[in-house]
C-alpha positions, -999 to 999 in steps of 0.1 A, spaced: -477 795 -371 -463 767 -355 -488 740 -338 -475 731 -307 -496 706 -292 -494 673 -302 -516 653 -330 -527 617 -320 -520 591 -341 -541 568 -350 -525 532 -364 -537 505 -382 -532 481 -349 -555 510 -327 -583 515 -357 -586 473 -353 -585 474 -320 -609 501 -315 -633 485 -340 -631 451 -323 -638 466 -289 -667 485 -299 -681 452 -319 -673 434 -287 -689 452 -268 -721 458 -292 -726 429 -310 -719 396 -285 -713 365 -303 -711 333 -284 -683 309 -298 -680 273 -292 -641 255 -301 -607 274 -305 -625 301 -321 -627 335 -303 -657 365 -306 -621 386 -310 -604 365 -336 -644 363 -356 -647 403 -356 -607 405 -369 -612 377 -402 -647 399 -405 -632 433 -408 -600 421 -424 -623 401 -454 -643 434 -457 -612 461 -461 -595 435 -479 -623 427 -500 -615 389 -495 -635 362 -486 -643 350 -456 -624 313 -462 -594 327 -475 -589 361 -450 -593 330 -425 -566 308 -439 -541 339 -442 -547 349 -402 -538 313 -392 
């Protein structure tokens, strides 16, 4: 049997995008400088799928 609707897809871009929305909206950090809450949950989540640090994930986003 063929399916006929259609399947979402989910990409890599949506899944961080999700994630960061939902941490935005959850867990508000207050930044001070150039640094953005967005740009702090993105080296976060990148470090932790990566299983990078912190410093470097940081360095590699730049």
């Amino acid at each position: 049997m063929a399916m006929t609707a259609i399947t979402p897809v989910l990409t890599d871009s949506k899944t961080l995008n999700e994630v960061v929305n939902c941490l935005s909206e959850n867990i508000p950090i207050q930044t001070q400088g150039k640094c953005e809450q967005k740009n702090i949950f993105e080296i976060l989540i990148r470090a932790a799928t990566q299983r990078d640090r912190i410093e470097n994930t940081s360095k590699v986003l730049k």
